[in-house]
ZAMARGU-4260 file (C-alpha; in steps of 0.2 Angstrom, whole numbers, plus 5000, padded with zeros to 4 digits):
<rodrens>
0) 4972/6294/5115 | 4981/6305/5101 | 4978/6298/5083 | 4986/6299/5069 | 4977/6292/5053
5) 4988/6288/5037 | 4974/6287/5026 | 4971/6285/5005 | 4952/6291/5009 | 4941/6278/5000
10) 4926/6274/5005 | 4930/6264/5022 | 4943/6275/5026 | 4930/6290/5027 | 4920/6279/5037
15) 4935/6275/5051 | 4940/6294/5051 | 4921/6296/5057 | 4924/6282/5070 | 4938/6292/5076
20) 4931/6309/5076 | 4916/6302/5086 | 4925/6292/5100 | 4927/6298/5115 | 4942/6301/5124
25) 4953/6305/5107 | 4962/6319/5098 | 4965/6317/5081 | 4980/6329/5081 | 4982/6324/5060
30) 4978/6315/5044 | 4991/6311/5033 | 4987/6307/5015 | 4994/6295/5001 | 4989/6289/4986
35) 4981/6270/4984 | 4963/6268/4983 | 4963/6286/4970 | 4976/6297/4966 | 4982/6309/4981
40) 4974/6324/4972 | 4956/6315/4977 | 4962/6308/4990 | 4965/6327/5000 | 4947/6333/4997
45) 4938/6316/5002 | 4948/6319/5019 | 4941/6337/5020 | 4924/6335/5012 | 4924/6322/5028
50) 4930/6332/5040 | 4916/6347/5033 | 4902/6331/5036 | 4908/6329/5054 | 4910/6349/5060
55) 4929/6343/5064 | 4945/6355/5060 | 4959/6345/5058 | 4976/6345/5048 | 4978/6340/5035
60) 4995/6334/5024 | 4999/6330/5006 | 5011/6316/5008 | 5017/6301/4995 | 5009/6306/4977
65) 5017/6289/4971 | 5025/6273/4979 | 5042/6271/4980 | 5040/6257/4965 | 5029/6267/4952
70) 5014/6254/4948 | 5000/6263/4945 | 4989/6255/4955 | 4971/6261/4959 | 4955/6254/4965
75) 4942/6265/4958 | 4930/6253/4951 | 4926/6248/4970 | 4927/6265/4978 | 4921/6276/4959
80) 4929/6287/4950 | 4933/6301/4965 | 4937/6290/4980 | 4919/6292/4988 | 4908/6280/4978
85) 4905/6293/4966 | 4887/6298/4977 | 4876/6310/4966 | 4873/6320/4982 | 4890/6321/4989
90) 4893/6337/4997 | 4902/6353/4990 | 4921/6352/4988 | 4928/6361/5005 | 4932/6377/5005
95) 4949/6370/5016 | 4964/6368/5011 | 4981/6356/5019 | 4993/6361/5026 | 5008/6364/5018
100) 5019/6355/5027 | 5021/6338/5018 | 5015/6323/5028 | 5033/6313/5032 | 5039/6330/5039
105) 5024/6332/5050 | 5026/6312/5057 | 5043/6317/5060 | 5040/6333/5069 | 5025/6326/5078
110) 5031/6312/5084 | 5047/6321/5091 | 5035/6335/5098 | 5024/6321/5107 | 5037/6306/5110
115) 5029/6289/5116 | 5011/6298/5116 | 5006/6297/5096 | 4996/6283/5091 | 4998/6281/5072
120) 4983/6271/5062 | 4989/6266/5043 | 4972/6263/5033 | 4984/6265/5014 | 5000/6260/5007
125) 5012/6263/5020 | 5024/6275/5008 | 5024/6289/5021 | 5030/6279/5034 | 5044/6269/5028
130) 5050/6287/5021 | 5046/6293/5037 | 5058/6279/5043 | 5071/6281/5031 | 5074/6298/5033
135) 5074/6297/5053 | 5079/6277/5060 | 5071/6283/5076 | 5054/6289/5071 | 5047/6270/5075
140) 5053/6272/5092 | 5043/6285/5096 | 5028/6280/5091 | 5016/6273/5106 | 5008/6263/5097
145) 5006/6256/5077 | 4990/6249/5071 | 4990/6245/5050 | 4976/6239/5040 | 4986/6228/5028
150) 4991/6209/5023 | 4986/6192/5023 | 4991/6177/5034 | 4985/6165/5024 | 4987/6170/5008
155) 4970/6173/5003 | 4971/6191/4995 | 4960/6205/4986 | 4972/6212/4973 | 4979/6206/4955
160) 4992/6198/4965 | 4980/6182/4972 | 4991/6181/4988 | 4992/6200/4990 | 4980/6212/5000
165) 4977/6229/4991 | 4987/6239/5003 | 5002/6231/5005 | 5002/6228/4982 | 5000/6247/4985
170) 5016/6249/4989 | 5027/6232/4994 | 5045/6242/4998 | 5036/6252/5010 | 5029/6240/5018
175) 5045/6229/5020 | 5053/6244/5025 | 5038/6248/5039 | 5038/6230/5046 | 5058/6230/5047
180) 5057/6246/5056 | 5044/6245/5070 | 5049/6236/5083 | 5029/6228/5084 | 5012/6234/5076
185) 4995/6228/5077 | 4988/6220/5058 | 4972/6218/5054 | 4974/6208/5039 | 4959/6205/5026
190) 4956/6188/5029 | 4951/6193/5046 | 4940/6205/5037 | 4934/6194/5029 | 4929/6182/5045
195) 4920/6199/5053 | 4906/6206/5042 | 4892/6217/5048 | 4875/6208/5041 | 4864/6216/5032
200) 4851/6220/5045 | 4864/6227/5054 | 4870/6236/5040 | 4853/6243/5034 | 4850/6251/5052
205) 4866/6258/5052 | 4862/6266/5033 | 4843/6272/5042 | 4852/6283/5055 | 4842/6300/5051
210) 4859/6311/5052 | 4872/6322/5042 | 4884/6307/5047 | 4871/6293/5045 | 4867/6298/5027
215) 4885/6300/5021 | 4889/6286/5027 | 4876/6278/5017 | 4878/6288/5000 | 4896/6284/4999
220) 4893/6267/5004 | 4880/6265/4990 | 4894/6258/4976 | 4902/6245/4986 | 4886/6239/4993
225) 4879/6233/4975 | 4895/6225/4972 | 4897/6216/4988 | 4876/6211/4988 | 4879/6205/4969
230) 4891/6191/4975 | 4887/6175/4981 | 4892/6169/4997 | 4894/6187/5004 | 4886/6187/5020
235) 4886/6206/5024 | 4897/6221/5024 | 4914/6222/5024 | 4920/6235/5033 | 4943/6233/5034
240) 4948/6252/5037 | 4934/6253/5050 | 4938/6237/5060 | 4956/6243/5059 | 4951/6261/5069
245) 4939/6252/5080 | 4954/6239/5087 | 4964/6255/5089 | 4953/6263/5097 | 4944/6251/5109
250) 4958/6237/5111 | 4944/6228/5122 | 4938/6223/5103 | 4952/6211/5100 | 4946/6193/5108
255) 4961/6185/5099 | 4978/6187/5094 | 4995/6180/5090 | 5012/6186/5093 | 5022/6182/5075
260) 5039/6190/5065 | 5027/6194/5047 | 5041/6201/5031 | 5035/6206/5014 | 5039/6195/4997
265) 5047/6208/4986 | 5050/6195/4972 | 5038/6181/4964 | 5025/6182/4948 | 5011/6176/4958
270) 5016/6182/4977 | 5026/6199/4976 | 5017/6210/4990 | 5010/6195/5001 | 5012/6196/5019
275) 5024/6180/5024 | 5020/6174/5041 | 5032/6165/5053 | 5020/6153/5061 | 5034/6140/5066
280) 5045/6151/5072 | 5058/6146/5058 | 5066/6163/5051 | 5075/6163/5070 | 5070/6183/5069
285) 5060/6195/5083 | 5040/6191/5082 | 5036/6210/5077 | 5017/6209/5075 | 5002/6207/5085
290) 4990/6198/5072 | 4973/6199/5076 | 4961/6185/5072 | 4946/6186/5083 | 4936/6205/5084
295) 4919/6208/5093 | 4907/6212/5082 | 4894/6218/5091 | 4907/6229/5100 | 4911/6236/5083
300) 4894/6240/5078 | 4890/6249/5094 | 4904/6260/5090 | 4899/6261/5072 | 4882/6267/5079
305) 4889/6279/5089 | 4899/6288/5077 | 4884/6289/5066 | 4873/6298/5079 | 4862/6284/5081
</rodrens>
């Protein structure tokens, strides 16, 4: 498989750039960056201070500083003030720098260099690649494969918006623009997040593994972990950006799916940004994404497990 990760580099996305780095069988050939979960000026060294963690060389590219709809939009008080869970011991800012090349010019080159072979996974507001889509109508076609971590399917969101996942509120016009574009993509959606925890005991080990990786993992999990233990109801971790990587990378991991057209409302005080799903068949338009509703767990955490060292 060759990867590419689209990536706002919180805390989860860290984690699924690990999964990816560690699984066999994959070249990452590059990570582009956006802004969403922190601004894109933190979100550039996360992705390098990870790659430093996990001994990998990748590149590296500067892409969408805002979305296409200014809204200022962040989530720091999940992932902390730097993207990272704002971990005392995190390591040294890396000595690396991106490439210069911005990230929508890369896709487009890339994906013309390597037509029908790229494998793009969006973990972020999905800016870069409606620009991307914009600028050249053909850039989804030569895409293998498209895997986003976005949505909801039944309206049961995380974002100010209460129908709205963070992602998609991230950026709604790019996402319109995405789903319209690509012929079919792969959504994880958060409620299927929800629905696919790690427990705790599985959680712990994974925070125990006695390695460079193991202990990141766990220090940048630190924040997120309080604040997910502190409310009720919460079975265990939840883990979206990773899940979304896992299901790109092992599609074994998938036990169910449904074949649906899914548009984005632009409009609406209550329900701008939420995913609207076709379950009827109505709208009389092309079914354009593979929702996934059903993930192996313990398939996921033996891949976790892996990437960790353990």
């Amino acid at each position: 498989m060759r990867l590419i990760i689209d990536t706002d580099a919180g805390v989860d996305d860290a984690q699924a750039i690990m999964l990816a780095l560690r699984h066999p069988g994959v070249t990452v050939e590059a990570i582009t960056t956006v802004t969403g979960n922190v601004h894109l000026d933190k979100v550039v060294p996360n992705v390098l201070t990870v790659l430093d963690v996990m001994g990998a060389t990748i590149p590296v590219y500067r892409g969408a500083a805002q979305p296409l709809m200014p809204n200022g939009l962040h989530a720091e008080e999940v992932h902390g003030g730097d993207g990272l869970g704002d971990w005392p011991d995190r390591p040294a800012p890396s000595a690396r720098q991106p490439e210069r090349e911005h990230a929508v010019d890369a896709l487009l080159r890339l994906t013309r260099q390597y037509p029908g072979e790229l494998t793009i996974v969006a973990l972020a507001p999905l800016t870069n690649l409606a620009l991307a889509a914009r600028l050249d109508p053909h850039f989804p076609l030569r895409v293998k494969e498209f895997i986003f971590m976005g949505g909801t399917i039944a309206g049961q969101g995380n974002a100010t918006n209460p129908t709205a996942e963070f992602n998609i509120l991230g950026d709604p016009e790019a996402a319109y623009i995405t789903l319209e574009s690509f012929p079919l993509a792969t959504m994880l959606s958060w409620e299927t997040t929800l629905h696919h925890p790690l427990n705790w005991e599985r959680y712990d080990a994974l925070a125990a593994i006695p390695t460079p990786e193991g202990r990141f993992f766990k220090g940048i999990s630190g924040r997120i972990v309080s604040l997910i233990r502190g409310m009720s109801g919460r079975l265990g971790y939840l883990l979206p950006d990773p899940l979304a990587m896992a299901l790109a990378l092992d599609r074994l991991l998938i036990l169910e799916e449904e074949r649906r057209h899914v548009t984005v409302a632009l409009v609406g005080e209550h329900t701008r940004a939420q995913t609207v799903v076709d379950y009827r068949f109505r709208a009389q338009s092309t079914p354009n994404v593979d929702i996934v509703t059903r993930v192996d767990v313990n398939g996921f955490y033996q891949l976790l497990r892996h990437a960790l060292g353990g």
